[in-house]
C-alpha positions as CSV (number, residue, x, y, z in Angstrom):
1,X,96.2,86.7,49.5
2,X,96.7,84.3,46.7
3,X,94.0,83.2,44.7
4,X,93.8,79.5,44.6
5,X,92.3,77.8,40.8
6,X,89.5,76.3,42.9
7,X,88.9,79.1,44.7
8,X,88.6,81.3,41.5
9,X,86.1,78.8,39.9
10,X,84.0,78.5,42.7
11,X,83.8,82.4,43.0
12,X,83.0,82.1,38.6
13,X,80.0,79.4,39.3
14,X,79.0,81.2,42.4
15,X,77.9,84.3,40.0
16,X,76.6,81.7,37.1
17,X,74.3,80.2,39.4
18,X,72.7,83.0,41.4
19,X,72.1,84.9,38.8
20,X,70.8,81.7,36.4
21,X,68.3,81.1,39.3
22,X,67.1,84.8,39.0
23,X,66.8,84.6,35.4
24,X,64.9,81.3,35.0
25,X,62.5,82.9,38.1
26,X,61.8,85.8,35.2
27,X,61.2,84.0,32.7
28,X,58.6,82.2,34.2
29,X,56.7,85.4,35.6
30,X,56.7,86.0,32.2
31,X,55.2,82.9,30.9
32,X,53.0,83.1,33.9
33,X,51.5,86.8,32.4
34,X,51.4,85.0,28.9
35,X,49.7,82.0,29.6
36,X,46.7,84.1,31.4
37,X,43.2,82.9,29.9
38,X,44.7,79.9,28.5
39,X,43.9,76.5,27.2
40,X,45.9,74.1,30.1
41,X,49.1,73.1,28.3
42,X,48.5,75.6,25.4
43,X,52.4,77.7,25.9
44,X,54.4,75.6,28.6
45,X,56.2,73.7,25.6
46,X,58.1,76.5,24.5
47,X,60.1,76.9,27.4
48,X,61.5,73.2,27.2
49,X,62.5,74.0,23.6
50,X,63.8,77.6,24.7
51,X,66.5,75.4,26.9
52,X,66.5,72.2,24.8
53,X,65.3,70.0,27.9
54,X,62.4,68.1,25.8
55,X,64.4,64.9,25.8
56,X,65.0,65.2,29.4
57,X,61.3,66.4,30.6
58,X,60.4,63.5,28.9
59,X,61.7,60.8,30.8
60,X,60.0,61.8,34.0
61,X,57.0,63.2,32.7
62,X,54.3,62.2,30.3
63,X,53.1,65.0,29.2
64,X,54.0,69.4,29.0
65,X,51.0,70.6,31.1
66,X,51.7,73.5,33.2
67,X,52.0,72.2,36.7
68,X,54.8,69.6,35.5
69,X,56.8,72.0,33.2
70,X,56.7,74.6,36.2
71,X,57.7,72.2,38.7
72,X,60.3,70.6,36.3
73,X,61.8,74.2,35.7
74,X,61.5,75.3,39.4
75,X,61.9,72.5,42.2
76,X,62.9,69.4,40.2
77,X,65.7,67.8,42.6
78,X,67.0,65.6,39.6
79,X,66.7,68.7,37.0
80,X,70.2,70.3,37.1
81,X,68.9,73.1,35.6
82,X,66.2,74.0,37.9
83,X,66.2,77.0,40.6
84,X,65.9,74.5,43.3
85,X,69.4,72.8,41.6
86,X,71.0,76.5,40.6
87,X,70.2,77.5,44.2
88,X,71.8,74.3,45.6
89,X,75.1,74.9,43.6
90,X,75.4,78.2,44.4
91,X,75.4,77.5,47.7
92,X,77.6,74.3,47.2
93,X,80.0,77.2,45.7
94,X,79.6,79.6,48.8
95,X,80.6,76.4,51.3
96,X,83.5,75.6,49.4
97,X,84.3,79.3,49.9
98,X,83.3,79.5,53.5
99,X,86.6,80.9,54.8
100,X,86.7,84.2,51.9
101,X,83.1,85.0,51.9
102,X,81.3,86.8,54.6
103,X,78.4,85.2,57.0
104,X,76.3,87.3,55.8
105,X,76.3,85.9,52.3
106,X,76.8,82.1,53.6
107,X,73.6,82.6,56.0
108,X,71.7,83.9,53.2
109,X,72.7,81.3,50.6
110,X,71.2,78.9,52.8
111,X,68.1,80.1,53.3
112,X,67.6,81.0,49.9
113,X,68.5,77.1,48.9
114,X,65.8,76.1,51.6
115,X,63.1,78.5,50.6
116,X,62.9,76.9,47.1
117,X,63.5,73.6,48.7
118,X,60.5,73.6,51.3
119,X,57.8,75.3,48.6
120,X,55.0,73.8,49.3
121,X,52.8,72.2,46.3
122,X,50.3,75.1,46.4
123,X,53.4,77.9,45.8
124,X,53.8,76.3,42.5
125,X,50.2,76.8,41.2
126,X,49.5,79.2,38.2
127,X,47.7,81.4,40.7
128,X,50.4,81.9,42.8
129,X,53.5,81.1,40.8
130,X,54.4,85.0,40.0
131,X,54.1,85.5,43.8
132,X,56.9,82.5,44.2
133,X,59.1,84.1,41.3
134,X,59.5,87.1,42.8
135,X,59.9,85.9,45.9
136,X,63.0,84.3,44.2
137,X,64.0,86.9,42.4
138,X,64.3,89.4,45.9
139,X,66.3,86.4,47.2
140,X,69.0,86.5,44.5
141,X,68.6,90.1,44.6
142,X,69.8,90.0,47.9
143,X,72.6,87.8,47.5
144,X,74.1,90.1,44.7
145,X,73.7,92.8,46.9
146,X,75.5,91.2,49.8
147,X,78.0,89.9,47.5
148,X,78.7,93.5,45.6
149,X,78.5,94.9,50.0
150,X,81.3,92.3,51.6
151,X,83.7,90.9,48.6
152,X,87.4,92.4,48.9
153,X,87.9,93.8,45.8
154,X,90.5,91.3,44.5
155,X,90.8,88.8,42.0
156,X,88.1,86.7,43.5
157,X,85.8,89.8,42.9
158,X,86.6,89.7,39.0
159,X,85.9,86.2,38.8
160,X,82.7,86.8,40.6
161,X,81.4,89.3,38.5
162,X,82.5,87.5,35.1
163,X,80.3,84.9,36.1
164,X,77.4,87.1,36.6
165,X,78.1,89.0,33.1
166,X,78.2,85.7,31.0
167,X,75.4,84.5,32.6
168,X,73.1,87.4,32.2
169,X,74.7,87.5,28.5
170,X,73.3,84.1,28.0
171,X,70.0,84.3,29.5
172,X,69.3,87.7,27.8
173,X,70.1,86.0,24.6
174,X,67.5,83.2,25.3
175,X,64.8,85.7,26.6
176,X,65.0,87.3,23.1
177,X,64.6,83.7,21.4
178,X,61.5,83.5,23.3
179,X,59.1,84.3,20.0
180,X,60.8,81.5,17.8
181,X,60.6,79.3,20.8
182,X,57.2,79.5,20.6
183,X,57.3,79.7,17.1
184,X,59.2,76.4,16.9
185,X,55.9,74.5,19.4
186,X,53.4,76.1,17.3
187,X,52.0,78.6,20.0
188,X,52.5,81.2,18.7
189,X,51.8,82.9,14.7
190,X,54.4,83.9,12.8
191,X,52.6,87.1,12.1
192,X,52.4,88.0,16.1
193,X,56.7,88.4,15.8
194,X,55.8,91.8,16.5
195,X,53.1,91.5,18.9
196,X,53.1,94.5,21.3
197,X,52.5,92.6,24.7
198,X,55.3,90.3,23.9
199,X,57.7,92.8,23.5
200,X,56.2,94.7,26.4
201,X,56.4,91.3,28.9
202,X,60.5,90.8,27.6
203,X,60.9,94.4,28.6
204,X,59.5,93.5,32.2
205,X,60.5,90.2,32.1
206,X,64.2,91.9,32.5
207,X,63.5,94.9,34.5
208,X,64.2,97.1,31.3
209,X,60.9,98.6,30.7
210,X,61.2,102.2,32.5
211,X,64.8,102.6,31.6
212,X,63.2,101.6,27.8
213,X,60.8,104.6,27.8
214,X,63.3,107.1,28.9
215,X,65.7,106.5,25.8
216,X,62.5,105.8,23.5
217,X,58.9,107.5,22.8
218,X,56.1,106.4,21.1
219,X,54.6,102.9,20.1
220,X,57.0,99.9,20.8
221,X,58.4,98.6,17.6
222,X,60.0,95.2,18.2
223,X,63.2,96.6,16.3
224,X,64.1,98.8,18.7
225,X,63.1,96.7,21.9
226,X,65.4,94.4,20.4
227,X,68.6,96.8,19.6
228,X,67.8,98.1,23.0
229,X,68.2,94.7,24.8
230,X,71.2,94.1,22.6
231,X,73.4,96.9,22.0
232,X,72.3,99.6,24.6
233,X,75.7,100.0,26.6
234,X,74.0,101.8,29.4
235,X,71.6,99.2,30.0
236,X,72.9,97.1,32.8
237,X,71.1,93.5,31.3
238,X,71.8,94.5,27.5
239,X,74.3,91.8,26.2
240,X,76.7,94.7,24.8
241,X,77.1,95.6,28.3
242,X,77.5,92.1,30.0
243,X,80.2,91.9,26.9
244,X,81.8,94.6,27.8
245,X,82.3,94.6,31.1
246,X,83.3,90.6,30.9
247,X,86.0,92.1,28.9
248,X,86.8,94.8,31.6
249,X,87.1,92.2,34.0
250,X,89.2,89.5,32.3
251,X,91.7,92.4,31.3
252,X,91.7,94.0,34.9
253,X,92.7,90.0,36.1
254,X,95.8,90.9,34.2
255,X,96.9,94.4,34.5
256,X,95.6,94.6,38.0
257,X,95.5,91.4,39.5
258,X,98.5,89.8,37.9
259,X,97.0,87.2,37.1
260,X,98.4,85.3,33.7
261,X,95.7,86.0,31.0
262,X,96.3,83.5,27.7
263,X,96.1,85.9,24.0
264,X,93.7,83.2,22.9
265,X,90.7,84.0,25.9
266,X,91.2,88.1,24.9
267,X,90.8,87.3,21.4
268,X,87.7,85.2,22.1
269,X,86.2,88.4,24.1
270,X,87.0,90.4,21.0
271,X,85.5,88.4,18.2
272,X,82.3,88.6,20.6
273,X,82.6,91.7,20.6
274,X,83.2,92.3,17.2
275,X,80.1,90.2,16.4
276,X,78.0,92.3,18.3
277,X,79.0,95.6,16.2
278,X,78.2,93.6,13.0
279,X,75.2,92.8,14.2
280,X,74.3,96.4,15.3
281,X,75.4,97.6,11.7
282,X,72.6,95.5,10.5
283,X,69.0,97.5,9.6
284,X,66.7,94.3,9.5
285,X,67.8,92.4,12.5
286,X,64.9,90.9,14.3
287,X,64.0,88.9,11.4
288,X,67.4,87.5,12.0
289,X,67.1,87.3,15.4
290,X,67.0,83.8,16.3
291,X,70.4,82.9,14.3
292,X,72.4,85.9,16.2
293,X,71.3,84.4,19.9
294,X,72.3,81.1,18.2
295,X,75.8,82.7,17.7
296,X,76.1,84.5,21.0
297,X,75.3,81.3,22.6
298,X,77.7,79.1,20.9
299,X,80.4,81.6,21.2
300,X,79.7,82.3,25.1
301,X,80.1,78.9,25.9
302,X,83.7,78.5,24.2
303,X,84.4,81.4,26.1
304,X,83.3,79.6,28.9
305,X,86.1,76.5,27.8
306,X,88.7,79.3,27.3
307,X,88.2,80.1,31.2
308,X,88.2,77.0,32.5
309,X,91.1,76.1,31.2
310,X,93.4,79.1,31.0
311,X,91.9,79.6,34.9
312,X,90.2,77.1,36.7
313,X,92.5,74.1,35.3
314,X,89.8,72.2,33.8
315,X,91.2,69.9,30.5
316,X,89.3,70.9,27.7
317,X,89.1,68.5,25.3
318,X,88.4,70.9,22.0
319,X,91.3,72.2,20.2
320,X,91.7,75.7,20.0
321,X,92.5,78.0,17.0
322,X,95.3,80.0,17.8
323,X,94.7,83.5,16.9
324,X,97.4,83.7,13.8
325,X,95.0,80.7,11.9
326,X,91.5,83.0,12.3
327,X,90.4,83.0,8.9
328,X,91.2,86.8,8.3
329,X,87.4,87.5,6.5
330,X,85.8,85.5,8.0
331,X,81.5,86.0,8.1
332,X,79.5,86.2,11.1
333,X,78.3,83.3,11.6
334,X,75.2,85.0,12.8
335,X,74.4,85.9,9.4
336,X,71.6,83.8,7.3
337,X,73.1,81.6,4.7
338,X,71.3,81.4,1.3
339,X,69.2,78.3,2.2
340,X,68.3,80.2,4.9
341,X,69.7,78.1,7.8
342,X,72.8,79.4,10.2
343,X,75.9,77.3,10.6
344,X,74.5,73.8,11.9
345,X,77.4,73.6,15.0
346,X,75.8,72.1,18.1
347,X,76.8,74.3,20.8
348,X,79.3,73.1,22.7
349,X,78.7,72.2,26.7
350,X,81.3,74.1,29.0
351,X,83.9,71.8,30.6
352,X,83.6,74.2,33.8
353,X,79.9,73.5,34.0
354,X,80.3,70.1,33.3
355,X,82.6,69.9,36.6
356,X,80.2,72.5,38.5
357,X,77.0,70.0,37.7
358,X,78.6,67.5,40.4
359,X,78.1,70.1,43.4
């Protein structure tokens, strides 16, 4: 069966959005364990400037207490990056796709949408908020593993699990920025970068923690919860791996699928790629840290551009470098420039998501 464009992108955001509602439900069981034995309002801030939504929080509500950041975050219809909104476009996705997916996975993309929708006010409380994100989290769970059960292992499959991959890429890169988020809102000391519990909570926080301790013994240095989150390939959440096998997909839509694959997107994969071995090469990264999750982000959502419009036929208006006029030694632009500042590029908003936000 051939593989409509819209088809393909709907399969892509499907992914995105399940597995940004799972990730967001994490992040805020971490918070959750954090913000134990707190002053009210003390840590919620962070997370707005984790996902740059200050601005926006803003115009709705007067002021970052915990009850309004975690309903913002989770139930927020006019939020579009809530759960309650990634839940609502991933099932958007799953309608459009009605006649490919099975009923299993359409039944249960409902119900997941209508769980979050229906929460009552008490669900959202501190006290019972972890209960609620893991509630979430078994949901999405679910989907993946009716999704990864009933897809026909075609094209649309590939374009399902690249979404997935660059999502989890993304949000792994933002759970490691947590710290300097906090950093940035004065919550937390610079001194407490290697704090053990918050290295212990990101470990949880991404369901790493056993498969930490059987690679590494001893006390938990931040360095090497941080390599391990970043470069450990058989780590199914490490961003190597989401790299890699975004890579393994995109070249299998080619040499397996047929389907026409621009040089341009595979170079994009590469430099990635290539950016994370630099990286890895480095011996004092975590100082760094917040200026290489800078670099992944910027560079995953070009990649984003490069699919939607060698794919999904969305007009993107940014020029692209053709792969001939790549500045042959070129730096990562992960690395710290003298002043001390990365490369000031805003990061660039994907045309797909852009398109997908309308669902």
């Amino acid at each position: 069966m051939n593989l409509l464009a819209r088809q393909a992108e709907s399969l892509f955001w499907l992914g995105r959005y399940i597995e940004r509602a799972s990730s967001l439900a994490r992040i805020m069981m971490v918070q959750t364990a954090f913000d134990r034995g707190r002053a009210e309002g003390s840590s919620w801030q962070w997370l707005l400037a984790l996902y740059d939504e200050s601005e926006d929080f803003h115009k709705r509500y007067d002021e970052a207490t915990s009850d309004n950041v975690i309903r913002y975050f989770l139930n927020d219809p006019e939020h579009s990056g809530s759960v309650l909104r990634s839940l609502e476009a991933a099932r958007s996705n799953a309608r459009a796709l009605r006649a490919m997916i099975s009923t299993d996975l359409w039944m249960h993309s409902n119900r997941a949408y209508r769980r979050v929708k229906e929460l009552p006010d008490s669900a959202l409380s501190e006290m019972r908020l972890s209960a609620t994100c893991d509630a979430i989290q078994i949901d999405c769970y679910a989907l993946l593993g009716i999704s990864s059960s009933t897809l026909y292992r075609d094209a649309g499959w590939r374009f399902f699990q690249l979404g997935i991959d660059l999502e989890r890429c993304d949000q792994m890169s933002r759970l490691l920025d947590v710290r300097f988020a906090q950093l940035q809102t004065g919550e937390a000391d610079g001194a407490l970068i290697g704090d053990f519990s918050h290295w212990t909570m990101l470990l949880r926080a991404c369901g790493g923690h056993h498969a930490y301790r059987r690679l590494v013994s001893g006390p938990l240095q931040p360095e090497n919860v941080a390599r391990f989150l970043i470069f450990e390939n058989s780590f199914a959440r490490s961003i190597s791996h989401c790299i890699g096998e975004a890579e393994q997909s995109i070249t299998e839509l080619r040499t397996v699928c047929g389907v026409p694959t621009p040089t341009y997107l595979l170079k994009r994969v590469s430099d990635i790629i290539d950016m994370i071995h630099t990286a890895q090469m480095d011996p004092g990264l975590v100082p760094y840290l917040h200026n290489f999750n800078d670099a992944v982000q910027r560079q995953l959502a070009e990649l984003t551009n490069d699919l939607g419009s060698s794919y999904f036929d969305v007009d993107v208006a940014s020029k692209k470098v053709a792969v001939d006029e790549t500045p042959p030694d070129e730096e990562p632009d992960w690395v710290v420039k003298k002043d001390g500042q990365t490369d000031g590029a805003a990061e660039p908003k994907p045309a797909s998501e852009q398109s997908q936000s309308q669902s």
